[in-house]
C-alpha positions in Angstrom: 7.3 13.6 15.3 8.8 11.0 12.9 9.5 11.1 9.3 6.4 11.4 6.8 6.6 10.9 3.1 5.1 13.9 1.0 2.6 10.9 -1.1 2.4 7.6 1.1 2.0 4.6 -1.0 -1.1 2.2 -0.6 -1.3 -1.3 -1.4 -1.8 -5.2 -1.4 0.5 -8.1 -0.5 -1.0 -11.0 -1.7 0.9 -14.5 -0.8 -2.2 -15.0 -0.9 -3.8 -17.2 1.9 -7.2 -19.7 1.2 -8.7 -21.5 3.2 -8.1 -25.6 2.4 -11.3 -27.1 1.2 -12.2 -24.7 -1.2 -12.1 -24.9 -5.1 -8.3 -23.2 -5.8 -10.1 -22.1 -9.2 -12.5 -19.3 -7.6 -9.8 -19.0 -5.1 -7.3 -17.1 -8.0 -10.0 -16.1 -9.7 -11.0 -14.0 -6.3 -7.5 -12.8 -5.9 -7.7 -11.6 -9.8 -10.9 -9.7 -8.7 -9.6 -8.0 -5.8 -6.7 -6.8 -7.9 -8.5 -4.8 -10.4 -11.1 -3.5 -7.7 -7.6 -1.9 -6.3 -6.5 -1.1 -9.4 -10.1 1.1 -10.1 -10.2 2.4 -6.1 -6.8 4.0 -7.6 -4.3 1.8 -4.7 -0.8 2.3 -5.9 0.3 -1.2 -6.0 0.1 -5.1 -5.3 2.8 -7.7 -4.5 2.2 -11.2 -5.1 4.0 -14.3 -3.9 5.9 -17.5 -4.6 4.8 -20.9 -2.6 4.9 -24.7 -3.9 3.5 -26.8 -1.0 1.3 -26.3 2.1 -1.9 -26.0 0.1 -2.8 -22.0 1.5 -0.4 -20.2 -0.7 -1.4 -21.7 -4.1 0.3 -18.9 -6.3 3.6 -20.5 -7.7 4.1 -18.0 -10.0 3.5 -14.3 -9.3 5.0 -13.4 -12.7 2.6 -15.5 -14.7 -0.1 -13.7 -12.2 1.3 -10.8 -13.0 1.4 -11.1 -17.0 -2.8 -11.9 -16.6 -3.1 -9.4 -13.9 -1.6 -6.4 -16.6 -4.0 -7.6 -19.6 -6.7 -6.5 -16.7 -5.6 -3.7 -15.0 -4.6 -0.3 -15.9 -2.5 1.7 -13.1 -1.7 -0.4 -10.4 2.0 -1.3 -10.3 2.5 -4.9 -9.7 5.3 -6.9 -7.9 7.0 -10.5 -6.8 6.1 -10.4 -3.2 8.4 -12.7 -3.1 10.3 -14.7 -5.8 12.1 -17.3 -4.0 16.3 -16.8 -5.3 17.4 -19.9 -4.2 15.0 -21.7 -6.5 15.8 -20.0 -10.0 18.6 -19.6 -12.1 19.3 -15.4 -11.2 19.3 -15.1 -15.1 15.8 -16.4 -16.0 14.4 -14.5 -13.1 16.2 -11.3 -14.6 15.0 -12.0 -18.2 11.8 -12.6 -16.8 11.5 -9.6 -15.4 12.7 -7.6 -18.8 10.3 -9.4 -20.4 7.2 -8.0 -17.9 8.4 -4.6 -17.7 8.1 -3.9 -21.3 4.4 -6.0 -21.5 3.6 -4.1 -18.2 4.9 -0.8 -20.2 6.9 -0.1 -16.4 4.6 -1.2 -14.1 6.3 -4.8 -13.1 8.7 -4.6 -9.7 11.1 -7.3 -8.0 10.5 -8.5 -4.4 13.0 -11.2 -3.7 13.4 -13.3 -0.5 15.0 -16.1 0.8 11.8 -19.0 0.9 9.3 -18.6 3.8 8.6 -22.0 3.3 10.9 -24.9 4.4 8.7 -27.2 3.0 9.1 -25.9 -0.8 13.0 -25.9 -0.3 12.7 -29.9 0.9 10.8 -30.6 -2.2 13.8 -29.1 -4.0 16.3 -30.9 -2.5 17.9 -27.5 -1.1 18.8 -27.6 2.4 16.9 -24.7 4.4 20.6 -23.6 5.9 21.7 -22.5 2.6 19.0 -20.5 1.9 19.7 -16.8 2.9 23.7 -17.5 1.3 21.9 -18.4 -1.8 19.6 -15.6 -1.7 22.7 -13.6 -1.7 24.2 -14.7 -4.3 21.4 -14.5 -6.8 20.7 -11.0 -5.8 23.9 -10.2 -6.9 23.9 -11.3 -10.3 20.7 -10.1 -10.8 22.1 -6.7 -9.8 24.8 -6.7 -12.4 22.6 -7.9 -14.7 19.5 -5.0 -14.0 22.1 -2.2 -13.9 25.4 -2.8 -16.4 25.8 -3.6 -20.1 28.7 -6.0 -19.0 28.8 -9.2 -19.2 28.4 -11.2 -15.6 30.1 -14.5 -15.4 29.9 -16.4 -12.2 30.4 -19.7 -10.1 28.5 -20.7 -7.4 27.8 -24.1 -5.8 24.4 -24.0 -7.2 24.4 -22.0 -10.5 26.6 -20.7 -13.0 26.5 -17.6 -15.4 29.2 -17.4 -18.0 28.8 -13.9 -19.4 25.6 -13.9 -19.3 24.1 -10.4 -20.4 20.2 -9.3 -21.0 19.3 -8.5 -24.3 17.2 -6.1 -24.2 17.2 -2.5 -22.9 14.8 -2.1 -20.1 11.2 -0.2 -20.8 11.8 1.7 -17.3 14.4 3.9 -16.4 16.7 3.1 -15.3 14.9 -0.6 -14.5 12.4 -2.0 -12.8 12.4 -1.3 -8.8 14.3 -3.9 -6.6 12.9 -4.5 -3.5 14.2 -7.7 -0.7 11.8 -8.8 2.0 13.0 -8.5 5.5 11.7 -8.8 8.9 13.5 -7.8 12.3 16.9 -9.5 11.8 20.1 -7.7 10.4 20.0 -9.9 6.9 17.9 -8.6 4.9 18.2 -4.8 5.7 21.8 -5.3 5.1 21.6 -7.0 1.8 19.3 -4.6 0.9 21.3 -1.8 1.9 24.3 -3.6 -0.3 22.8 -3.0 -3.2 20.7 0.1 -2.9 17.4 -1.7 -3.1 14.1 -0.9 -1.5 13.0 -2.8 1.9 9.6 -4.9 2.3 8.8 -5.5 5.9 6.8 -8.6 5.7 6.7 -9.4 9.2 7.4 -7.2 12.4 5.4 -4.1 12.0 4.2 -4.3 15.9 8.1 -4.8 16.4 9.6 -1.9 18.7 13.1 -3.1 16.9 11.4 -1.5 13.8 13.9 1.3 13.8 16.6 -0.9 14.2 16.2 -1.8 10.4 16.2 1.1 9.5 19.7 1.9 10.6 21.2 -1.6 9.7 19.8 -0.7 6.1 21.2 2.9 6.2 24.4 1.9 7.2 25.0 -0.9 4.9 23.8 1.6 2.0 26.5 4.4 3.2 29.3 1.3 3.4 28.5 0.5 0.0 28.2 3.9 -1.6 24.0 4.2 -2.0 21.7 6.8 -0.8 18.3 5.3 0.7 15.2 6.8 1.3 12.0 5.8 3.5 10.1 6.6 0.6 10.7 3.6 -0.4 10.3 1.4 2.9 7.1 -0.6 2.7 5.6 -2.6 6.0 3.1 -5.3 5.7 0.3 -5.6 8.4 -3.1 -7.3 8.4 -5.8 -4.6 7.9 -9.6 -4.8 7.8 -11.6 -1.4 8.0 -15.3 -1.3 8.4 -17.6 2.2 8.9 -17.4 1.8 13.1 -15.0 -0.5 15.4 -17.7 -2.5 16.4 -18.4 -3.7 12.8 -14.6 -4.4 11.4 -14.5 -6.7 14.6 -17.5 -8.4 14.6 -16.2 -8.9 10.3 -13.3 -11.0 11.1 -13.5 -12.0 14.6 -14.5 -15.7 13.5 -11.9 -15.6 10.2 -9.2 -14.5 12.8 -9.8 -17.5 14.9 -9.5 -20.1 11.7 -7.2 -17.7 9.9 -5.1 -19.5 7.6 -1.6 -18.1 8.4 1.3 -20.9 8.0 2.1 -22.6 11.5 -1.3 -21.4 12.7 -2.3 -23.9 16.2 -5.6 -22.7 15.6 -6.0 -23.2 11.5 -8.0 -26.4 11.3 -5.7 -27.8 8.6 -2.8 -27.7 10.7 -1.0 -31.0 11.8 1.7 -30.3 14.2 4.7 -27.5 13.5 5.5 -24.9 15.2 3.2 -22.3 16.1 3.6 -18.8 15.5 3.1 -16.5 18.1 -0.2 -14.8 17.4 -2.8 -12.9 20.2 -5.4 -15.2 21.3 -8.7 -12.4 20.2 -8.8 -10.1 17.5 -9.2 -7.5 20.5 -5.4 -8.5 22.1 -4.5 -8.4 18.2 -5.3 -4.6 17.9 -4.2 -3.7 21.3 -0.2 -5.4 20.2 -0.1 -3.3 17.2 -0.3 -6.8 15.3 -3.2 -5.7 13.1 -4.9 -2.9 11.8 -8.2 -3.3 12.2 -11.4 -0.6 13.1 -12.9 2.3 11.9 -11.3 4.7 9.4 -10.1 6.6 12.3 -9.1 4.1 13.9 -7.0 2.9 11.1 -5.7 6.7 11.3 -4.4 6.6 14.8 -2.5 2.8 13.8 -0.9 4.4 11.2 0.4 6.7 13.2 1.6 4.6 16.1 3.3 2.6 13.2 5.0 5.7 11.9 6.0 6.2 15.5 7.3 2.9 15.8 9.5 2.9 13.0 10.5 6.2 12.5 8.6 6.9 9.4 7.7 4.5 6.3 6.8 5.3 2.4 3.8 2.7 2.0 1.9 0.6 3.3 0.9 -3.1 2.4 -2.7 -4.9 3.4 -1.9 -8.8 4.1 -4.6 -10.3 2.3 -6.4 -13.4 3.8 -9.9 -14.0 3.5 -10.8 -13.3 7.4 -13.9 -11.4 6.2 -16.3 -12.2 3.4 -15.5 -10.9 -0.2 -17.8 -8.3 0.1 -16.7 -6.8 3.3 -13.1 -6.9 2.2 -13.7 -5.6 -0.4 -15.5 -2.4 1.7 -12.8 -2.0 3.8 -10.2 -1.1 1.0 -12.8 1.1 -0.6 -12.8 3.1 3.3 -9.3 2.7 3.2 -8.7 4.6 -0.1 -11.6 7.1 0.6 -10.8 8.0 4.0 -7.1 7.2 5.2 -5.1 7.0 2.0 -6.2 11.2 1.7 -4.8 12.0 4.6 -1.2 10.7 4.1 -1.2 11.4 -0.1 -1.6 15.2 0.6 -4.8 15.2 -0.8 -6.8 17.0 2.0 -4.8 20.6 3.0 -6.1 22.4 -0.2 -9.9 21.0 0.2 -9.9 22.0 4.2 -8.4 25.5 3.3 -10.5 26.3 0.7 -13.5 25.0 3.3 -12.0 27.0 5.9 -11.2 30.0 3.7 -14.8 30.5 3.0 -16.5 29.3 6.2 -14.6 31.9 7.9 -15.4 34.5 5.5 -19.4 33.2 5.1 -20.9 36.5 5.8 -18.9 39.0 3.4 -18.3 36.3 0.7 -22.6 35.4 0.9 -23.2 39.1 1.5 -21.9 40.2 -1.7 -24.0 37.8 -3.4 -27.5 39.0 -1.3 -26.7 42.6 -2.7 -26.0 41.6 -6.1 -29.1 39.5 -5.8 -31.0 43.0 -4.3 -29.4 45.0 -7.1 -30.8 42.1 -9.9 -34.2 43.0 -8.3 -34.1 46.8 -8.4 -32.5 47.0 -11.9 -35.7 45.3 -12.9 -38.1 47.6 -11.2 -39.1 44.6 -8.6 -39.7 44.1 -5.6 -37.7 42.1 -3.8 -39.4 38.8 -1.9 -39.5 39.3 2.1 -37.7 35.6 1.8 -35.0 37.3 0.1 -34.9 40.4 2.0 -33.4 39.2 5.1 -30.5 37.4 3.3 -29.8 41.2 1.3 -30.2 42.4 4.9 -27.7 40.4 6.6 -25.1 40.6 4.1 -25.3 44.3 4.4 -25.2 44.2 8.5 -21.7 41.9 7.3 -20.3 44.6 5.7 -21.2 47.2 8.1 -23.5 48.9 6.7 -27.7 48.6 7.2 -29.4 47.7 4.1 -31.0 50.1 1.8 -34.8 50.9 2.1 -37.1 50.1 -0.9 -37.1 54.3 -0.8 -33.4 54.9 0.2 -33.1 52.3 -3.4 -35.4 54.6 -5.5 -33.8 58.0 -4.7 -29.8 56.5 -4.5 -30.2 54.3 -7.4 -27.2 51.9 -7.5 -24.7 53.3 -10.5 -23.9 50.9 -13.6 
């Protein structure tokens, strides 16, 4: 049995993904949407990401998403899923953030990553090599920045800070949480693990090397002084939940096949690249652990084998991409909140005990009632209904003892 968290978190990772050919408007104004249905099916929280080519991802800016997303929401916490570090000075990105916890009042979090797409960093003029150093480097300063009062001064060979300082206290305590996205390569767990941050498995949840992060993230945090919890490991997987297996598959089983994941062979927008290695049915997809997609017991028995797999994670993230209509996605996370989340937040052992408590009990518990419903009767000078008669009888025969006759009743009359 692996580790389970005590309250497993629930969410969205939103790069997002649209299909090309569609109005972009109604495309963000769906992703809004979906957002604040989370927010009121009570999901703990959403990441959204950073793209700038490639026409699927067409959010460049999860923190502007995020300052209209907390004018519309109420509970949902709400994160970078990722901000790209090698394109932003590390202090803007910092002060952006300070800016967003206090309009958020706390709600705002950091996912930071290296650039998924090579494409943006071409654009840029950054070559794709330098990327993950880069990454590095900005983490750091906006480390210092997040968590000391001193001033930071630093030179890189792509940005400078010359003591550079926030200035403004942060509206959480002690600041917003600091999350890097990894996905089965040593990097990013150990970065991560430098610095005490939280881990966001984008990629790799049907990985068998799951575990493996795990321990490169544990033992860079011991190297480097931090404690680290799987509460605080998220994994990403595709999820689509519908009230029978039958019906989740027959939902997407035409959206998986034009999906619109980068590198695709089978998106219909794509022109050459390389392709990622994907199943070739939504069925193979289930059977690799690559999705998580069925009935809400299905989705139950995933889970599990994704605990299993990685030892035990904190929460879980739904990649968004619009595989099934609006409505039916939107379903699926309402039977995903209603009928998996419960059993992982601890929010079914006191309902099935007090069920069990009294369906093991039904006879003395009801049988107290049928005589104090008998004794209402006599204390009237009633009769009391055949219909009701057997019920007084039976919860007497519970209690083993027979039920009084109407004439036993007149000369034994109950005491006060």
């Amino acid at each position: 049995m692996s580790w389970r968290p005590k309250r497993m978190k629930f969410g969205l990772f939103l790069a997002p993904f649209h299909h090309v050919g569609e109005h972009p408007t109604l495309a963000l104004q769906r992703d809004v949407e979906l957002i604040e249905h989370l927010d009121d099916l009570g999901y703990d929280e959403a990441w959204i990401g950073e793209h700038h080519s490639f026409a699927r991802e067409i959010i460049s800016n999860p923190m502007i998403f995020i300052a209209a997303l907390a004018e519309r929401t109420k509970h949902i916490k709400l994160g970078t899923g990722v901000v790209s570090l090698p394109y932003h000075n590390p202090l803007m990105i910092a002060d952006d953030l300070l800016q967003l916890d206090h309009m958020t009042r706390g709600r705002v979090m950091l996912g930071v990553g290296p650039g998924a797409l090579t494409s943006d960093a071409v654009q840029m003029g950054i070559e794709p090599t330098t990327q993950r150093q880069r990454m590095a480097e900005a983490f750091d300063a906006i480390v210092q920045l997040a968590r000391s009062d001193e001033p930071v001064t630093m030179e890189t060979d792509w940005f400078s800070l010359t003591e550079a300082r926030l200035q403004m206290a942060w509206y959480s305590d002690p600041h917003p949480e600091l999350a890097v996205a990894v996905i089965v390569t040593p990097s990013g767990p150990q970065l991560a693990g430098s610095h005490g941050a939280s881990l966001l498995s984008v990629a790799g949840a049907d990985s068998d090397r799951m575990q493996n992060v795990w321990e490169w993230y544990e033992e860079a945090a011991a190297e480097n002084g931090h404690e680290v919890s799987r509460k605080t490991w998220r994994v990403v997987t595709a999820i689509h939940i519908a009230e029978s297996r039958a019906q989740a598959i027959d939902d997407v089983r035409a959206g998986f096949l034009k999906r619109a994941y980068v590198g695709d062979v089978r998106d219909p927008g794509r022109r050459g690249g390389i392709a990622l290695q994907m199943a070739d049915t939504i069925e193979e997809a289930i059977d690799k652990n690559m999705v998580i997609v069925g009935s809400p017991e299905d989705a139950i028995d995933q889970i599990e084998a994704l605990h299993e797999r990685s030892g035990g994670i904190g929460g879980l993230l739904g990649m968004h991409h619009e595989w099934a209509s609006t409505e039916a996605t939107k379903r699926s996370f309402e039977l995903l909140m209603r009928y998996v989340a419960p059993r992982y937040q601890g929010q079914l052992d006191r309902l099935v005990a007090s069920r069990d408590f009294v369906e093991d009990r039904q006879l003395d518990i009801f049988g107290a009632g049928a005589k104090a419903m008998a004794k209402a009767f006599q204390d009237a000078g009633k009769e009391l209904p055949p219909e009701f008669q057997q019920v007084a009888d039976n919860g007497a025969s519970s209690n083993g003892a027979e039920a009084p006759s109407e004439a036993d009743a007149e000369a034994e009359p109950v005491a006060d």
